[in-house]
N, C-alpha and C positions, 0 to 999 in steps of 0.2 A: 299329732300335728295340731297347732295351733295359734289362730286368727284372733285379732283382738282391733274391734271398729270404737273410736270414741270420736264423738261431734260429725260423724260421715268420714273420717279419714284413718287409716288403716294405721294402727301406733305399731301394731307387730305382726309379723307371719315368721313360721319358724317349724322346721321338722325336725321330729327328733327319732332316732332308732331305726330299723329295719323294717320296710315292707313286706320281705321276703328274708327270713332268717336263713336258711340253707344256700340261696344264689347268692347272698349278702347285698338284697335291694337298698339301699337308701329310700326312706321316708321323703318326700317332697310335697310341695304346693298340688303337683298335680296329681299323687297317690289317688286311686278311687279307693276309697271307707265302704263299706257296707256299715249303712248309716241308722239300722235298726228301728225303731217307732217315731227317730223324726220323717221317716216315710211319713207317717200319718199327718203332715201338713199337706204335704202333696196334694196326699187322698181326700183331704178334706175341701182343700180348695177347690179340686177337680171337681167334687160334690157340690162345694157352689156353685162354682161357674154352669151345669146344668140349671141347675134351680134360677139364677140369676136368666136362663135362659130361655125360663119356664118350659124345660123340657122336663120336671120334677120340681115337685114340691119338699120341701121337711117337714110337713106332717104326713105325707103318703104311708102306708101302711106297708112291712114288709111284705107282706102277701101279696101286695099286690105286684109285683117284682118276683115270688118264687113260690107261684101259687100250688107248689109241691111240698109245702113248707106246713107244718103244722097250723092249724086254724085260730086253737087257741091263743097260741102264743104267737104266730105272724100274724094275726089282726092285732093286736095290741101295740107290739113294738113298730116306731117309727123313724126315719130316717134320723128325724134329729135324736133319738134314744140312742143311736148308734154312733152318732158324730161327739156326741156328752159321755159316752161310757154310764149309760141310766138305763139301757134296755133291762139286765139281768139277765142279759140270756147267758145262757150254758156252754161253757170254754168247751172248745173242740178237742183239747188233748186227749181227752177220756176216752173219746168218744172213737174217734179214728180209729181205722183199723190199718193198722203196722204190718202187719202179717202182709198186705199187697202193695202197700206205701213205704216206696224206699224214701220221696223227696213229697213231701204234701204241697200242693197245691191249694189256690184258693179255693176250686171246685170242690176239690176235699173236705174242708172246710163246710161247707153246702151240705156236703152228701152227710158229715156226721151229725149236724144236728139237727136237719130238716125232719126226721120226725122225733125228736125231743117235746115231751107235750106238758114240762115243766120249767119253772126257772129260778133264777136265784132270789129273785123280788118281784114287785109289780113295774111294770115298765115305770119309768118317771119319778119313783119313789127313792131311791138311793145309787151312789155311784159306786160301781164295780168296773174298776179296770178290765179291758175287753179287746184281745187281738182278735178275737172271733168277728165281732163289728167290723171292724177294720177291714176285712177281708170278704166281708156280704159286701161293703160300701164298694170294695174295687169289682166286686160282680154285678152292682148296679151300674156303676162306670160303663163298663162292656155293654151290659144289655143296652142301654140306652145311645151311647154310642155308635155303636156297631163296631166298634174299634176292641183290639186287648188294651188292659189294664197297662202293659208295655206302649204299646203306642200311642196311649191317648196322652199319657204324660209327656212322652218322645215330643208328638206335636203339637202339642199344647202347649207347653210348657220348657222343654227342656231346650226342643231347637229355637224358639223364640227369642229365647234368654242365651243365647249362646255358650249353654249347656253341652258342647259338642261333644264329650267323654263321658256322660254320667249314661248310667242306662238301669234297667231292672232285670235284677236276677232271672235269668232262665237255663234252669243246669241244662249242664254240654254245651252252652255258650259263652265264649270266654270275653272276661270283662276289660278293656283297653285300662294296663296299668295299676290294675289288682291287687292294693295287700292282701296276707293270709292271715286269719285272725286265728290266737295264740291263746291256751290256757296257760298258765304257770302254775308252777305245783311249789307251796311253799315250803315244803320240806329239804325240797333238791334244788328248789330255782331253776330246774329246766322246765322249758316251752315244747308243747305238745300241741300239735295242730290243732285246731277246733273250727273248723271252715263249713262249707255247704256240705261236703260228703259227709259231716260228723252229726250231724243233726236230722233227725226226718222234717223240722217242725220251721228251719232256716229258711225254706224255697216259697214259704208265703209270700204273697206280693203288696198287697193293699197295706198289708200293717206293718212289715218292716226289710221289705225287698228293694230298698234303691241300693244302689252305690254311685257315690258322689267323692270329689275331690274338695278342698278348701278353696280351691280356685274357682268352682262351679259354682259350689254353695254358697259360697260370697255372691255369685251374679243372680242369684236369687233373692239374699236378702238385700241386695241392696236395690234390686227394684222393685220392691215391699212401698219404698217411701220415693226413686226416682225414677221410676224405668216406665214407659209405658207398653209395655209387653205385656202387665200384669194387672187385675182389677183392684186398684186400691182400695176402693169400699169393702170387697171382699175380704181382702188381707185383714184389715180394719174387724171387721164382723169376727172372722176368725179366733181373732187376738183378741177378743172381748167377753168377756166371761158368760156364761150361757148355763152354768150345774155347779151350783153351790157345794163344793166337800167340806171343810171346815171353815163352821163358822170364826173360830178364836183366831185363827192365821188367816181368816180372810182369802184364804184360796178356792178358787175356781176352776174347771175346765171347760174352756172354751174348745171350738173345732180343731183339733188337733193340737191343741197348746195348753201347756196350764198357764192360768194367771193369777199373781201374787197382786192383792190391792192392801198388803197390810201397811204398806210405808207410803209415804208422799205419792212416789213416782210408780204407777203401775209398769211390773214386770211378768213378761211374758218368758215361757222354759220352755222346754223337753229335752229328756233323756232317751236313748235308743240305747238295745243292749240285744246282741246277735249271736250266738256262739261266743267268739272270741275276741267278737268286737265290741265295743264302747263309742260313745256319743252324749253329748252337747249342745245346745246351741239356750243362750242365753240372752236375753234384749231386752233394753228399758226404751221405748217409743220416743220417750219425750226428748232424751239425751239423744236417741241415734248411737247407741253404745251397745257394742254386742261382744260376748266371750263364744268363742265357736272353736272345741276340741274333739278330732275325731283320734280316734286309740284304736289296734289292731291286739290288744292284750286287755283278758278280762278282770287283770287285779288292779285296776287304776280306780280308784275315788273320782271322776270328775266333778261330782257333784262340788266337793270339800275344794279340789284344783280349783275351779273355777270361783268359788267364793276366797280364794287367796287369793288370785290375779283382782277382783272385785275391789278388796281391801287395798291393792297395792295402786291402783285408779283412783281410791277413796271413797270408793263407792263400801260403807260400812256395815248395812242394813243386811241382816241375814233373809233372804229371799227363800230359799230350800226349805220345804216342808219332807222331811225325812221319815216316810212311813213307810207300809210295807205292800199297801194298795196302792200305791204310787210305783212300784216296779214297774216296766216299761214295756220288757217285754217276757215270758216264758221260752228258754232252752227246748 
């Protein structure tokens, strides 16, 4: 599926393919995606709008939040080390135990690294991609809330914005609208499931548990710059680079977004990648121009798709820093 906004007015929307290969769904405007690590705008913002609330600071120390949590390594790391991908802390894949975890939760998450009493770096010192973060960040959400990570998006956010269809993943409950997301096997060209039952590591929430339709996620971005449902200065902050990754491309990750400053016009990305899904969503501020491709099959390049549609708008300037710390999210 794919949405293309240039000067605030929608040049194209358009679905291509099967939601559901076996029923023979049609792809549509209002498909829900499981939209993989662009969750992490959500989460991020959600994380503002407390701090803007002064119910939480960005320098607060993890510890103090899970004070079950190793000493050395939760007093050092800070909310903003977690929003930057600069904590270092230690991916939970390893660590979890499979053997009792059919579908991992954020908790999960929690429980495998909380006594981990080493890390990848010193907090603040280099950026390491981190869905582990992402998923403390949706358990600070709750704590402080009192709300789940589900709901506080729900009503915060989602019902606001007249998001009526989008929700977060919580297996055994079914998603209004649902593609099934698809491996392809390049050998035979057939499509092999690869959904929430195929993965233990898919059922995280904070880092890449929404599903959203184009219809939705349009009503987000587009009250980024006109809706008032949403805190613009927040959005703003967000979108603004905050952890230097390369110096020569001039690329940054801001809260939940990378930002490209190597050309005129600051661009803001992310990619999301889930099992069998794929995601997008691309925006230059200044223009009001955005590429947003959600894919239910994991051979699709969006990165490259989206830098063709780029070029065909005449927008020429290569944006995509193409590394391999840059994956989005962990299968």
């Amino acid at each position: 599926m794919v949405a293309i906004r240039d000067r605030n007015k929608i040049i194209f929307k358009k679905g291509y393919g099967l939601a559901d290969a076996g029923a023979k769904i049609k792809i549509e405007s209002t498909t829900n995606f499981n939209i993989g690590s662009l969750t992490k705008q959500f989460t991020a913002y959600a994380i503002l709008h407390l701090a803007y609330e002064n119910r939480i600071s960005l320098d607060d120390k993890l510890i103090k939040y899970f004070p079950e949590f190793n000493s050395h390594i939760g007093g050092l790391i800070t909310i903003r080390h977690l929003l930057t991908h600069s904590s270092g802390i230690i991916d939970h894949y390893g660590f979890t135990d499979t053997s009792r975890v059919k579908h991992a939760t954020d908790k999960d998450v929690l429980i495998a690294v909380k006594n981990i009493d080493s890390s990848y770096f010193a907090s603040g010192s280099h950026y390491r991609y981190s869905n582990t973060a992402y998923c403390l960040l949706a358990l600070i959400i709750e704590k402080i809330s009192g709300l789940t990570y589900h709901n506080y998006i729900q009503q915060k956010i989602f019902n606001p914005l007249g998001m009526s269809y989008s929700s977060v993943l919580k297996i055994g409950l079914p998603i209004h609208r649902a593609a099934l997301g698809y491996t392809v096997h390049s050998n035979s060209n057939q499509f092999e499931l690869l959904d929430a039952d195929q993965s233990i590591f898919f059922s995280t929430e904070g880092d890449g548990g929404i599903y959203t339709s184009i219809d939705d996620y349009l009503k987000w971005t587009n009250a980024w710059q006109f809706g008032n449902a949403l805190n613009h200065d927040l959005i703003k902050t967000a979108q603004s680079p905050h952890f230097l990754i390369d110096t020569v491309n001039k690329l940054s990750y801001g809260y939940g977004w990378f930002v490209s400053e190597k050309h005129k016009e600051r661009k803001v990305y992310h990619t999301g990648s889930n099992g069998g899904f794929r995601a997008i969503s691309f925006f230059i501020p200044a223009r009001s121009y955005q590429v947003v491709i959600f894919s239910n099959r994991d051979d699709v390049d969006l990165e490259d798709l989206a830098q063709k549609i780029n070029r065909i708008v005449g927008i020429t300037d290569q944006s995509f820093t193409k590394i391999e710390s840059l994956v989005s999210f962990a299968d």
